[in-house]
C-alpha positions, 0 to 999 in steps of 0.5 A: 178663885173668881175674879170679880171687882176689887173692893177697898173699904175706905175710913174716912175721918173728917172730912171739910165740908159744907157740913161743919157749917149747918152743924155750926148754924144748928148749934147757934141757934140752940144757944140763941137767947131767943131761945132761952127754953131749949138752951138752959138745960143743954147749955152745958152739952152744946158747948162741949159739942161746939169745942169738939165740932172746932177741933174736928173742923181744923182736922178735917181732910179735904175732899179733893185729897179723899178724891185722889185716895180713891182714885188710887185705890181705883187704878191700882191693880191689887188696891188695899182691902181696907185705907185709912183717910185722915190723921183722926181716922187712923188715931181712931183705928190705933185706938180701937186696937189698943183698946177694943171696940167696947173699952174704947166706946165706953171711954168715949162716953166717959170723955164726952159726957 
């Protein structure tokens, strides 16, 4: 077989960024009492993103530590085909694996909505 460059498909899962802090603003303002137009009928759906955007945030891996993942999977002469990054990437993966990819987005709906 040809060789060619080495490729690893890497899963990040949250990653702490400056990000989280827009989606937070954007959250703020749909729920502002300025606002009272945009906020009453999604009221209910912005909260429940707020819960799960808090948890994620406190999850979330660093960008040095996603930095150094890569740079091993560069400097390694076989690197892995497929690396997991983050605690929640690889409950996401066990998941998917558990239950299937379809089962699993359904439950996903289910949970969220």
């Amino acid at each position: 077989p040809p060789e060619g460059p080495k490729i690893t498909l890497l899963e990040p899962g949250a990653v702490d960024t400056p990000l989280w802090d827009k989606v937070r603003a954007a959250s703020a303002h749909l729920s502002n009492e300025e606002y009272p137009e945009e906020r009453s009928p999604y009221a209910d759906l912005i909260a429940s993103a707020r819960r799960r955007l808090v948890k994620t945030t406190r999850r979330g891996i660093s960008p040095t530590k996603v930095a150094e993942i890569i740079e091993r999977c560069a400097n390694r002469s076989n690197p892995p085909k497929r690396r997991l990054v983050g605690r929640d990437a690889r409950l996401a993966a066990a998941a998917e694996k558990l239950f299937g990819g379809r089962v699993l987005d359904s439950l996903l709906r289910k949970f969220r909505s």
